[in-house]
N, C-alpha and C positions, 0 to 999 in steps of 0.2 A: 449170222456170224457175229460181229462185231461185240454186241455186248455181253454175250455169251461165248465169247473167244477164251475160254481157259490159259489156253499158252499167253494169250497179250497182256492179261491181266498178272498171269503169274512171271512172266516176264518183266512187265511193268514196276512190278512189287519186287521182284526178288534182284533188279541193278540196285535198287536202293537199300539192301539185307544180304549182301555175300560174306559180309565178315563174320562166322562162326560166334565171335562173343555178344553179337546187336542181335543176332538170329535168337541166341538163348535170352536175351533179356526180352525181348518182344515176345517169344513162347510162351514167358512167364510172367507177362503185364498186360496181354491184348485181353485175353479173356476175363478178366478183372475190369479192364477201362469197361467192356462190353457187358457184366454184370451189374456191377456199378452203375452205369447211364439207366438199367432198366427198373434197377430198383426206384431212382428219382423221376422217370417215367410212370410208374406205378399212381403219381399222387396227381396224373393226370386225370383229366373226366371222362367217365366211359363213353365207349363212340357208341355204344350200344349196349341194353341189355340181354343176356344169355334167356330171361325168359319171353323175350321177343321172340326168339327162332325157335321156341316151345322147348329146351332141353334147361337144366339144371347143372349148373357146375360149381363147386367150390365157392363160398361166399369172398375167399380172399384172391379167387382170379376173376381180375375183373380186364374186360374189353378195351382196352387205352389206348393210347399212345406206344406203349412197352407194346402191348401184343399187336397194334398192326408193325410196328418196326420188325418183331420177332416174326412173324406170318411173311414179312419182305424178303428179311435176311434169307430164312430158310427153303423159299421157293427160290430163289434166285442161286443158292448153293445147288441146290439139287437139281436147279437147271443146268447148272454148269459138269458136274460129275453126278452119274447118278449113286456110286458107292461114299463116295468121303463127301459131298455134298449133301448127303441124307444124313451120316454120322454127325457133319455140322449142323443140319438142320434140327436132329434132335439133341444135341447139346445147346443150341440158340434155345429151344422148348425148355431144355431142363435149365439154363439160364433165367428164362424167365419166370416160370412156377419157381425157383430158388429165392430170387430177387424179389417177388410178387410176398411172399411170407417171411421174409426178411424184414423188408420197409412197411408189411405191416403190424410186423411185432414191435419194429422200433418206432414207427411215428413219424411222422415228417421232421418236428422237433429236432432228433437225433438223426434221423436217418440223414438229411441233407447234409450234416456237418461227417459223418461216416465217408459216404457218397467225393465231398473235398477231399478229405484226406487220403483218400484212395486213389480218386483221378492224379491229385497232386503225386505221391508217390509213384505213381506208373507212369504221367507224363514225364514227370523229370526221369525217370529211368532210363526210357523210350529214347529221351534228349541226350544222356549220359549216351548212350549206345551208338548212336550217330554222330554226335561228335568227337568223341575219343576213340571209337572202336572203326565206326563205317568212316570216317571224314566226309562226312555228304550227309545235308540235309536232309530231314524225312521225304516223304511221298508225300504227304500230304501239303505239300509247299507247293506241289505242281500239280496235283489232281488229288483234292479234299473228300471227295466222293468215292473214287476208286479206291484210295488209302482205306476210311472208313469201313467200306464196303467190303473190302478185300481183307483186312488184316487178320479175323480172326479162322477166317478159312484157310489165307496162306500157311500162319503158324501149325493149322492141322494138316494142312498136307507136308509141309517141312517134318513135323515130328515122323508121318506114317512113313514120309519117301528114308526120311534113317534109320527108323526102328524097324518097320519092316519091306523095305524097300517098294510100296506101292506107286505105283504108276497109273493114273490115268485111262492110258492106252500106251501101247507099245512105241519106245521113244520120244516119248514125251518130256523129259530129264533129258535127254540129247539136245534134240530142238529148245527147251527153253533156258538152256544153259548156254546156246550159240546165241539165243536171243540177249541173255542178260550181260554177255561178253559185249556185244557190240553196243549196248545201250551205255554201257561202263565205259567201252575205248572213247564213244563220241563226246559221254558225259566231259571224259579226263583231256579230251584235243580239245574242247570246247574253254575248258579250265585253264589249258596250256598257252590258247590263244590270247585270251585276258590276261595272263600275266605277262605275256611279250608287248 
């Protein structure tokens, strides 16, 4: 259970993402920070060649850093849901084959200055969102790994749960919305205490 607890994780994620305008800026900056890092992972050393395990692949995907991070991300989505965890898992793939001939049309040169000003613009977003729109710190103040880990799967289940209402399993939007109420009350008694 635990680290494959869906509801904990989206529960966890989502007391810190209930204000409608933090949810749309994060929708539209996680998958960016998440292309981004893999493109400047790309200029890592391969952990291995593709003609070690006898097959032939593309000379610009190479085995790195990007690709074990994206081999992580996407077994551990699909661990968690096996429909929209599969869907995240092949947008992590088409992430990195994107990212993979991106950085290396651009060159490290270029790429790494791209790669800033991208993170720059989506982290300050990110910051914009939480503190004018959520009043609460990101998630990543209090668990860096689950943030990381979790933000661009949550963004894909936020859009699927309103575009077209998918679920999980049955009550799963009930329970993790009692979850993220009470994470929210404790968050704001916690708040309330400090100021008395």
């Amino acid at each position: 259970m635990g680290l494959l607890d869906l509801e904990k994780h989206f529960g966890f994620y989502g007391a810190y993402h209930s204000n409608p305008i933090n949810v749309a800026i994060h929708i539209i900056f996680v998958w960016p920070i998440l292309f981004t890092a893999l493109i400047l992972l790309y200029f890592t050393p391969p952990l291995f060649s593709p003609t070690q395990l006898g097959f032939i692949i593309h000379p610009v995907l190479v085995f790195n850093l990007g690709f074990f991070f994206t081999v992580f991300y996407a077994l551990f989505y699909a661990a968690l849901d096996t429909k929209a965890g599969s869907l995240a898992a092949l947008l992590t793939f088409l992430c990195w084959v994107g990212a993979s001939f991106v950085a290396n049309n651009l060159g490290f040169a270029l790429a790494w200055k791209v790669v800033l000003a991208a993170q720059l613009i989506c982290w300050t977003g990110q910051f914009i969102g939480h503190g004018v729109f959520e009043k609460r710190a990101p998630a990543l103040l209090d668990n860096l790994v689950q943030a990381f880990l979790m933000a661009p799967f949550f963004v894909l289940l936020e859009v699927l749960q309103s575009s077209v209402g998918y679920e999980p399993y049955p009550g799963f939007q009930t329970r993790v919305k009692a979850r993220i109420e009470a994470d929210i009350k404790q968050w704001q008694d916690k708040k309330q205490k400090k100021l008395s």
